[in-house]
VOBA-1610 file (N, C-alpha, C; in pm, whole numbers, padded with zeros to 5 digits, always signed):
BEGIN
Unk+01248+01923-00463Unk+01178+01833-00372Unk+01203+01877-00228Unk+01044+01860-00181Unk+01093+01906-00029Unk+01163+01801+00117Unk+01294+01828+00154Unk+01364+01774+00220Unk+01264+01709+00336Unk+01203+01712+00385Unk+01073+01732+00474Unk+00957+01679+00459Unk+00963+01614+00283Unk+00829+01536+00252Unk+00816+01418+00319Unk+00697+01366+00353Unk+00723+01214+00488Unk+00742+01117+00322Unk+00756+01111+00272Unk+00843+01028+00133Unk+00981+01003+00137Unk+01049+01097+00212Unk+01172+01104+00214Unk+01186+01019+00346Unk+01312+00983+00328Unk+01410+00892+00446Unk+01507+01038+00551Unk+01545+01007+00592Unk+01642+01130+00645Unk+01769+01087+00626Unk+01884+00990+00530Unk+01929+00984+00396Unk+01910+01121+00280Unk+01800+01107+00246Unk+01754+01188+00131Unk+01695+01088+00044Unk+01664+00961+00051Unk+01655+00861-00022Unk+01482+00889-00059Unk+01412+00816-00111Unk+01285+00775-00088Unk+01214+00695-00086Unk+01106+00647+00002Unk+01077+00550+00079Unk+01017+00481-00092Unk+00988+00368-00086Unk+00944+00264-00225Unk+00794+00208-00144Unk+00685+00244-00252Unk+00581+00193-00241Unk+00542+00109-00393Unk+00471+00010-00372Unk+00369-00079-00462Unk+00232-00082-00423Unk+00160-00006-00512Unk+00059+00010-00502Unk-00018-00102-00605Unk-00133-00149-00512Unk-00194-00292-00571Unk-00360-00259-00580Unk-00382-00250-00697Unk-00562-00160-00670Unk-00609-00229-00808Unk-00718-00276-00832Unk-00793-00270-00977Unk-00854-00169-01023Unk-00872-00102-00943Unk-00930+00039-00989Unk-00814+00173-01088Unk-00853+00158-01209Unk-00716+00239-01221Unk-00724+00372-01194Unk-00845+00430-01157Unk-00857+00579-01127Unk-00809+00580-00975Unk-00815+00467-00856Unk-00749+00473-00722Unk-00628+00425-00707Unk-00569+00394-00803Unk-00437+00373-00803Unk-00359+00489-00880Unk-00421+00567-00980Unk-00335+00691-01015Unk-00342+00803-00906Unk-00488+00758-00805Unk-00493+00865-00719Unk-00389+00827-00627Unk-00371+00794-00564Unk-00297+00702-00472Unk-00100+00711-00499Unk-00130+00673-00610Unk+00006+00747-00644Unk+00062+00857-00662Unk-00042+00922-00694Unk-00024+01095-00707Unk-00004+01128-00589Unk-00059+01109-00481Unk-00116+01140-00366Unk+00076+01126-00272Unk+00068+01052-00297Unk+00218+00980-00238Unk+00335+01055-00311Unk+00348+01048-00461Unk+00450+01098-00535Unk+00460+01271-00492Unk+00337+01303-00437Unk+00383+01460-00414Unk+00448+01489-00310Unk+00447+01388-00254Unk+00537+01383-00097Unk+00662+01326-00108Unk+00672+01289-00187Unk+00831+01251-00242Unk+00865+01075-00253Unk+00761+01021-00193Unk+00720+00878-00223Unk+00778+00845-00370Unk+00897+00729-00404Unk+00880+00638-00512Unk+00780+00544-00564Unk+00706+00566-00645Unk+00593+00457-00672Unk+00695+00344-00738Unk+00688+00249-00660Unk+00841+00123-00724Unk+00741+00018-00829Unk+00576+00053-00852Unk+00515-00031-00915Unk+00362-00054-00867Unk+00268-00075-00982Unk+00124-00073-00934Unk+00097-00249-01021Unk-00011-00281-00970Unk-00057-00401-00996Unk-00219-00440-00962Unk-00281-00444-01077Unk-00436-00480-01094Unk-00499-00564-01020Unk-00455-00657-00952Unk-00510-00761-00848Unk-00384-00830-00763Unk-00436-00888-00690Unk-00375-00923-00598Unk-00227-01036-00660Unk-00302-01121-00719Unk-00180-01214-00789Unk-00064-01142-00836Unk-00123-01040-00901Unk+00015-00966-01011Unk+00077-00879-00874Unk-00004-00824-00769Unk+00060-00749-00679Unk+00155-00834-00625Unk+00150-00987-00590Unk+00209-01041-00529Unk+00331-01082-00602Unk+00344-01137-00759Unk+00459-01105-00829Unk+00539-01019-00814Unk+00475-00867-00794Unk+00593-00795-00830Unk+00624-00757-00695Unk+00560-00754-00599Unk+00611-00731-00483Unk+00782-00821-00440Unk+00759-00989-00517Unk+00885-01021-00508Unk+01006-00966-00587Unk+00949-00958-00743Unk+01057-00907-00819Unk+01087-00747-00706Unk+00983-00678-00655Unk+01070-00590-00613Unk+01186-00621-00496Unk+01123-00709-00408Unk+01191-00717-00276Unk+01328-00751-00275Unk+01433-00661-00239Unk+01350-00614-00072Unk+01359-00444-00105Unk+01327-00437-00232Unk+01314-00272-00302Unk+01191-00208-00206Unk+01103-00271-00173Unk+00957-00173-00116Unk+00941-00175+00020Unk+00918-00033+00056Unk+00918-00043+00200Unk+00771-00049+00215Unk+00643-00014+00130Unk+00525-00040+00210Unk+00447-00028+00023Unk+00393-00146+00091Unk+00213-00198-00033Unk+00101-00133+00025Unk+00085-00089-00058Unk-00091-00044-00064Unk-00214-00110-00095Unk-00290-00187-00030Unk-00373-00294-00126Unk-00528-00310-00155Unk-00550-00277-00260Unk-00742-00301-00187Unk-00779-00436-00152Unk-00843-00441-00098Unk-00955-00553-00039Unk-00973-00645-00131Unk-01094-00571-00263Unk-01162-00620-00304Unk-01125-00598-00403Unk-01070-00745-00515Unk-01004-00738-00626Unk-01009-00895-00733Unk-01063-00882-00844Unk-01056-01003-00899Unk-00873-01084-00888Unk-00916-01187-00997Unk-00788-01328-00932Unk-00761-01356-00781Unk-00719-01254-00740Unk-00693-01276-00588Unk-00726-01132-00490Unk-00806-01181-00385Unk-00852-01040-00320Unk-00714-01025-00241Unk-00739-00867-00166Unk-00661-00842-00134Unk-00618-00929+00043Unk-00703-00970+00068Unk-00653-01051+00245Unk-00546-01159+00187Unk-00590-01235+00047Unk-00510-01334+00038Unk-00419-01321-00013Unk-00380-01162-00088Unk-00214-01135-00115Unk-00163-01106-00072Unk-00231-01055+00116Unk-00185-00997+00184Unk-00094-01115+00263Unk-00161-01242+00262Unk-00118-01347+00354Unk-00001-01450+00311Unk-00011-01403+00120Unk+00100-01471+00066Unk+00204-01345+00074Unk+00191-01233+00051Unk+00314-01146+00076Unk+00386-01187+00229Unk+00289-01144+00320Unk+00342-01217+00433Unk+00462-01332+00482Unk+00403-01419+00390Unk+00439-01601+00407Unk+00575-01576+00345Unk+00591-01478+00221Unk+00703-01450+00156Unk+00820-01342+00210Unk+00788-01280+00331Unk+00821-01149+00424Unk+00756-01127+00533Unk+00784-01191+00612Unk+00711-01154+00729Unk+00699-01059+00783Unk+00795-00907+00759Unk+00828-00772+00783Unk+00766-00673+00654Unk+00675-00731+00565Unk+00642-00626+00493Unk+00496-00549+00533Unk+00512-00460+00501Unk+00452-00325+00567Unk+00336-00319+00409Unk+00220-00339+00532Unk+00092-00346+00402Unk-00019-00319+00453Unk-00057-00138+00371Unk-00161-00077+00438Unk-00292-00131+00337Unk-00427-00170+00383Unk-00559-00224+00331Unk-00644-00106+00249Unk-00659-00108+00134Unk-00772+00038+00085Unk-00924-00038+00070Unk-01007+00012+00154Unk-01113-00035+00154Unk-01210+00061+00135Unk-01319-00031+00092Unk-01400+00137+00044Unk-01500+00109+00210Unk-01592+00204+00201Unk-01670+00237+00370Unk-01746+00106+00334Unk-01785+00060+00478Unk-01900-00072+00519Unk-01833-00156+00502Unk-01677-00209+00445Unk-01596-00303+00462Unk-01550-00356+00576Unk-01613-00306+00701Unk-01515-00291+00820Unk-01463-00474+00884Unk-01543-00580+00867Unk-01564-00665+00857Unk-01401-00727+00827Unk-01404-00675+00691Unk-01280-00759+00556Unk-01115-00682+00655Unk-01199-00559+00670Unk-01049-00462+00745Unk-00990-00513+00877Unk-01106-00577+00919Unk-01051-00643+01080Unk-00987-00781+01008Unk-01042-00819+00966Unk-00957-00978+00930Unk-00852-00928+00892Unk-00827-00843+00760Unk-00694-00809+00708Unk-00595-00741+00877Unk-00668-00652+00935Unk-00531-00612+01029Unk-00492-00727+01104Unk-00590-00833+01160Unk-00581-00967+01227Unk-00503-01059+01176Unk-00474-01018+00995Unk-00387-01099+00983Unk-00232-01070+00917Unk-00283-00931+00949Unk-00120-00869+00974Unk-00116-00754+00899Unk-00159-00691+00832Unk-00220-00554+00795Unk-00152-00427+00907Unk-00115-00328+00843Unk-00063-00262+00962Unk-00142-00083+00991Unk-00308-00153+00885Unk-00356-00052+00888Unk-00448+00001+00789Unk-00489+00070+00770Unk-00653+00094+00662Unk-00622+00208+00641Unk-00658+00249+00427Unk-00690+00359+00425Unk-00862+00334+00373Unk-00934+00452+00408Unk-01070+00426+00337Unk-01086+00525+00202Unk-01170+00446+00149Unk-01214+00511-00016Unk-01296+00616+00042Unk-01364+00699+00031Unk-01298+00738-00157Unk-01173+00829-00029Unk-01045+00828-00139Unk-00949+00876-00067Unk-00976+01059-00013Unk-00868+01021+00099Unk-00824+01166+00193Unk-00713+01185+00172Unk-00640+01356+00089Unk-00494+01339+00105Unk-00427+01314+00205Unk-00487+01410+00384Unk-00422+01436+00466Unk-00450+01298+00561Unk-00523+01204+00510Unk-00565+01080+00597Unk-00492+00960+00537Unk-00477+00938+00413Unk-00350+00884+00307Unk-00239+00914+00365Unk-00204+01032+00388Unk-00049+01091+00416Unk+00016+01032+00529Unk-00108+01032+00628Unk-00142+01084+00793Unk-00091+00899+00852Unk-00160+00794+00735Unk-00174+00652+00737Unk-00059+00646+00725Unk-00012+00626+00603Unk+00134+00561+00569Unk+00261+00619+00614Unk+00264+00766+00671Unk+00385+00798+00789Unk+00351+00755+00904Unk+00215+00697+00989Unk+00248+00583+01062Unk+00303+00449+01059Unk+00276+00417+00952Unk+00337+00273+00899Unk+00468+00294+00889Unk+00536+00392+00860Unk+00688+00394+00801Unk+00791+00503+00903Unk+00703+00520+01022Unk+00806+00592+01092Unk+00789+00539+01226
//
């Protein structure tokens, strides 16, 4: 593993993500995408409700959620606002697909620390979440 991956801590540790997507082909991407950088995937979750479960069973294990928008049981603004209510310091980037821009301003407005857009970019994925975490 490279000492140098933005996954890594400067520890040697690695940073813990939960990735929260219904899509299961953008959530294996997403994780792949991360795990090659040395990212722990600490857990994925199909909608927002179950994201928001395990986000507690993880905490305070995860340093940053990944979430889409748009997701049956619970979309993603409103797991974003109960993760919140439950952590006021958790670090939660929005995956939205394009023409969402609308859903993306409310989510950063309501505490979002940032957007990735569909269909994914490795170096814009990468580029996102080492702003969030450094």
């Amino acid at each position: 593993m490279n000492p140098n991956a933005i996954g890594i801590r400067e520890n040697g540790s690695p940073y813990r993500v939960l990735v929260v997507d219904d899509s299961v082909f953008i959530a294996k991407q997403l994780s792949q995408i991360l795990a090659s950088e040395g990212f722990d995937i600490a857990g994925t979750a199909p909608d927002g409700a179950r994201g928001l479960d395990r986000y507690k069973e993880l905490h305070p294990d995860v340093d940053l959620v990944t979430m889409d928008i748009t997701m049956p049981k619970m979309d993603g603004i409103s797991a974003l606002e109960k993760i919140l209510e439950f952590d006021k310091n958790a670090k939660v980037l929005m995956v939205s697909a394009l023409g969402k821009e609308d859903l993306v301003k409310k989510a950063c407005m309501t505490g979002a620390k940032g957007f990735i857009v569909k269909p994914l970019d490795r170096a814009k994925v990468l580029e996102r979440v080492a702003s969030v975490l450094h």
